[in-house]
N, CA, C and O of each residue as an XYZ file, in Angstrom:
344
protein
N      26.530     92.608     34.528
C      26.133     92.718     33.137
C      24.613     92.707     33.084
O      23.978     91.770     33.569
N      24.029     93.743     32.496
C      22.354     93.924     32.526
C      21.883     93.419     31.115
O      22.367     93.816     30.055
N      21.048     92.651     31.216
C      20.118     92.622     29.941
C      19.579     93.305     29.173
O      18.538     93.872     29.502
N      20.225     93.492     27.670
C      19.671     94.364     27.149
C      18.095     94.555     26.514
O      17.665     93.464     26.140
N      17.388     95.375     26.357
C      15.745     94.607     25.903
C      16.270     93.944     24.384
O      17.168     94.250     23.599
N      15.316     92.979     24.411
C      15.233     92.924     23.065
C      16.658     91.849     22.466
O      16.862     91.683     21.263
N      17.514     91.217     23.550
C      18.693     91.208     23.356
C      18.741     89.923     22.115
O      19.359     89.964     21.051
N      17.823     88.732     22.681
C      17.497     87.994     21.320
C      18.009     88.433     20.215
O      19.003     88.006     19.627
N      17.045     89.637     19.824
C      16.478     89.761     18.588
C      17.970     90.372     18.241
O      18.785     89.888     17.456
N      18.109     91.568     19.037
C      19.763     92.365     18.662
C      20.619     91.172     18.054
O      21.024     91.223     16.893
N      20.858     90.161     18.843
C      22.297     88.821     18.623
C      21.544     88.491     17.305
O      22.482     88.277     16.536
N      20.436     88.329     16.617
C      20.328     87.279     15.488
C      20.330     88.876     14.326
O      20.402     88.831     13.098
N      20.269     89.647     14.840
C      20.756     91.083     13.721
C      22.255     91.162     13.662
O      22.915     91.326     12.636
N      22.924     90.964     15.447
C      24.109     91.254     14.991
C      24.979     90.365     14.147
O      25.943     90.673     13.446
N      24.360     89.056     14.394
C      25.128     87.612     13.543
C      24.767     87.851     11.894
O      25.686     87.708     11.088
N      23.154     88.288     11.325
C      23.275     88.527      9.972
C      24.357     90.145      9.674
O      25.045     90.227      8.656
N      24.326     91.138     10.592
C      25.035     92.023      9.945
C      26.789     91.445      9.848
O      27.568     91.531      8.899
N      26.987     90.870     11.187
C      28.120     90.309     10.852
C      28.500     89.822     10.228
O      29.530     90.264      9.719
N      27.988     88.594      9.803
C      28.355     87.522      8.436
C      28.708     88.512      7.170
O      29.658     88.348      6.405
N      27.689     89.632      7.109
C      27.785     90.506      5.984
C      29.430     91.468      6.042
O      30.075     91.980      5.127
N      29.677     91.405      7.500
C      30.896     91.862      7.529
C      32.009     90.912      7.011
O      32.722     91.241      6.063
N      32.136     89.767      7.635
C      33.467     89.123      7.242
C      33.004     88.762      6.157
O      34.113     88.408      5.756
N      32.408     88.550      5.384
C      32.257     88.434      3.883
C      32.851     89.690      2.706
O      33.252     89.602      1.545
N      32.711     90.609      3.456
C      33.444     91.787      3.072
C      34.850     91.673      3.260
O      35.440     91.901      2.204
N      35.754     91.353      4.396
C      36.784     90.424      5.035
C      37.388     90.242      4.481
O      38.598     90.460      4.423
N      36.618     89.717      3.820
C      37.498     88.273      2.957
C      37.001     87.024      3.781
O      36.901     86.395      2.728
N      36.789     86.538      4.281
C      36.534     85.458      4.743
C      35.013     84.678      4.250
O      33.881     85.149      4.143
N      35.521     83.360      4.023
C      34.476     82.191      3.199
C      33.332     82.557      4.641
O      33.489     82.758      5.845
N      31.791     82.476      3.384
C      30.687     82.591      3.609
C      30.612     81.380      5.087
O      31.516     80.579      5.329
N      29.380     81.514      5.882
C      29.378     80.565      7.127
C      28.505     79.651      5.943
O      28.062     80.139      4.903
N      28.407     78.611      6.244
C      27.468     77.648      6.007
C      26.171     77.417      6.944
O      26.160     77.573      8.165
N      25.101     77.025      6.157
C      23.625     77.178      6.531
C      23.994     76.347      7.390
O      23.642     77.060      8.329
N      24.560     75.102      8.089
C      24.855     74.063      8.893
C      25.398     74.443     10.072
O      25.120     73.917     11.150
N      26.368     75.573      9.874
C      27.229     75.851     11.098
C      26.417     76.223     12.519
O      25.640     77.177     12.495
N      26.584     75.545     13.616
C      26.259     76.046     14.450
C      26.190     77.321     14.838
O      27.210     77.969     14.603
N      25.039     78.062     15.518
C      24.890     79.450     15.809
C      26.376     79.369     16.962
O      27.245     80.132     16.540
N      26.679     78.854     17.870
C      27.817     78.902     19.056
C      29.075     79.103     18.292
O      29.976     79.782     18.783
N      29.202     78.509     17.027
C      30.628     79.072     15.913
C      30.649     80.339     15.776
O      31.485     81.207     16.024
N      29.027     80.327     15.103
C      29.018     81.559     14.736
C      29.605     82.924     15.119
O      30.389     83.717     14.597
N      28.863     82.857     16.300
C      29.223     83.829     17.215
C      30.450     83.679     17.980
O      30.774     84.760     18.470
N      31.301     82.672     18.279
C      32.607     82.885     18.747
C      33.572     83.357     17.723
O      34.633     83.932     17.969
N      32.960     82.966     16.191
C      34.173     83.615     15.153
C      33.685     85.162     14.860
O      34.687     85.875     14.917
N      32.692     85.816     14.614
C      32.040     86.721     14.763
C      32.863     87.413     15.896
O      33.821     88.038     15.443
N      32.722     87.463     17.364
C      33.111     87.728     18.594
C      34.641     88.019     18.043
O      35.162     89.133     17.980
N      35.283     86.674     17.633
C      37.002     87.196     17.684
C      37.299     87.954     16.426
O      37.790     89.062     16.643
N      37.173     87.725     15.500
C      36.725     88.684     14.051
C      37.280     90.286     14.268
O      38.213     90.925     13.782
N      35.830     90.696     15.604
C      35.123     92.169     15.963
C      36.433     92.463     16.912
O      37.138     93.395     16.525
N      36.719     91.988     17.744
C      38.061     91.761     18.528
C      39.515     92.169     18.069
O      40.344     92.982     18.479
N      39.456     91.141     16.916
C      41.097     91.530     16.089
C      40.765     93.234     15.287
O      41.436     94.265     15.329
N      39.496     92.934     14.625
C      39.662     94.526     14.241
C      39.347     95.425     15.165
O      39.148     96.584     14.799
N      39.254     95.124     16.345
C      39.220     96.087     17.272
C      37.711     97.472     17.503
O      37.548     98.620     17.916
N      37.047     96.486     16.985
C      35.429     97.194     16.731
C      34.827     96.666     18.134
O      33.610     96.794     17.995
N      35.111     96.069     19.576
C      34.864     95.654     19.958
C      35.713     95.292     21.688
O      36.557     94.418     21.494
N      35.695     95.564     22.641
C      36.220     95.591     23.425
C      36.754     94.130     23.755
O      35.804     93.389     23.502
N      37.905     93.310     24.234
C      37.988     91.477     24.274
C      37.622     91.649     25.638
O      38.106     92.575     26.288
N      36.763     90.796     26.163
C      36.629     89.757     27.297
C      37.679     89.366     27.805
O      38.666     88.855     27.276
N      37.305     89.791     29.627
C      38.692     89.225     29.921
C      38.785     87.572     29.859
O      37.726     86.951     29.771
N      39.995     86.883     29.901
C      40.095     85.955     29.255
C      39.099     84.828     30.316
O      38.359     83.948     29.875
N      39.294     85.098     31.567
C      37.949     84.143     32.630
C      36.511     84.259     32.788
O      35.750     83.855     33.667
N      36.206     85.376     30.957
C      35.090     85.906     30.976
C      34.688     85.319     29.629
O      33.585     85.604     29.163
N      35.518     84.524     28.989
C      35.293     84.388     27.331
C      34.337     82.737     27.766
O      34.724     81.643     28.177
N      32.828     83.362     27.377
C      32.282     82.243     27.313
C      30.861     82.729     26.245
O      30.640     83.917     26.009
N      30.205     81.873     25.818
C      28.838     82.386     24.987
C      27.830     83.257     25.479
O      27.075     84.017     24.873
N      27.903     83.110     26.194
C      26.792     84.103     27.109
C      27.224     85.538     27.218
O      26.637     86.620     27.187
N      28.822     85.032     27.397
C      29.127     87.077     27.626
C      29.700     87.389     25.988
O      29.756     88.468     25.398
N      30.009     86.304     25.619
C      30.095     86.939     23.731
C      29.025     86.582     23.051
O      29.218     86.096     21.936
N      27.665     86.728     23.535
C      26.458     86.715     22.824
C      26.247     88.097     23.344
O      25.605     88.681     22.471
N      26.501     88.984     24.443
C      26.155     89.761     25.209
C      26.744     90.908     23.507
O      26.215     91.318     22.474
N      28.206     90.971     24.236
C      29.538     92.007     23.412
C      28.754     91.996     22.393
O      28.317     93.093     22.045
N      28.280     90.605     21.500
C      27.777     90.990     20.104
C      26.213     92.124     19.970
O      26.137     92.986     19.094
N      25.145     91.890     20.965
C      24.246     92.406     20.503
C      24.319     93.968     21.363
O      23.331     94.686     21.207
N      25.545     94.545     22.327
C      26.087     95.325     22.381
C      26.319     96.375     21.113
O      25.776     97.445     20.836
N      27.382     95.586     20.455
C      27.488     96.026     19.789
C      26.700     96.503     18.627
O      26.835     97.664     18.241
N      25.786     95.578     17.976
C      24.852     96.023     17.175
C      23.904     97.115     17.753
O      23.521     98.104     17.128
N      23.645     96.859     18.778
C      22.902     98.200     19.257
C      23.450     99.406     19.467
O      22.809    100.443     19.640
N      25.243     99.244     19.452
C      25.223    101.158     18.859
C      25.422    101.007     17.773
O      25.721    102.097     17.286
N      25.435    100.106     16.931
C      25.432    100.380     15.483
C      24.231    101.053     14.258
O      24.300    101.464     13.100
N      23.071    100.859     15.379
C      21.486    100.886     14.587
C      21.502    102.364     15.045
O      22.219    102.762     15.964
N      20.395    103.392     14.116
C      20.020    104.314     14.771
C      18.995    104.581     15.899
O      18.263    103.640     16.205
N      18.854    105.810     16.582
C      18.657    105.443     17.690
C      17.151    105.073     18.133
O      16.594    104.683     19.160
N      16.734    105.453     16.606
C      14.903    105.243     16.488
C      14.766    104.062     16.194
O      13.582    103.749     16.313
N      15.580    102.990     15.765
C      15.709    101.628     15.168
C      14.625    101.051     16.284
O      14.490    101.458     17.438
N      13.703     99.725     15.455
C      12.599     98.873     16.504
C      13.452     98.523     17.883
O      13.456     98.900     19.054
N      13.923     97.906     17.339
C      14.843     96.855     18.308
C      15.499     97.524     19.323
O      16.043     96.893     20.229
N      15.513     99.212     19.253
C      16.003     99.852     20.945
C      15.137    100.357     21.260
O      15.268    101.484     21.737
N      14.009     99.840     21.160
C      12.559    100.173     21.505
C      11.932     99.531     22.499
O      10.763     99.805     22.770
């Protein structure tokens, strides 16, 4: 698994675009309190069940590789001139 540039910045885009997703969902807003590690594991399984998102094999499901999947993902989501694949 290679580092993506920028990958930081991608995970704290993909966690606000996400939130904006399951809020769409249906699902109750995160709270300003919640740990970022929630975040992103409910985020992670969320992207998973709707199938926007490839699952981890199961001896692979840890934060590091579903911090990875998430800013993956946001980066084909942006266009391709976007800062952040810069």
């Amino acid at each position: 698994m290679s580092k993506l540039k920028n990958e930081p910045l991608l995970l704290k885009k993909a966690i606000e675009v996400g939130e904006k997703y399951a809020k769409n969902r249906g699902y109750a807003e995160f709270s300003p309190t919640d740990a970022a590690k929630d975040k992103i594991e409910s985020l992670y399984r969320l992207l998973v069940m709707d199938k926007l998102i490839q699952p981890l094999a199961l001896d692979q499901e840890n934060s590091i590789n579903m911090k990875h999947k998430l800013a993956l993902w946001i980066a084909r989501q942006l266009p391709k001139d976007h800062v952040l694949l810069k």
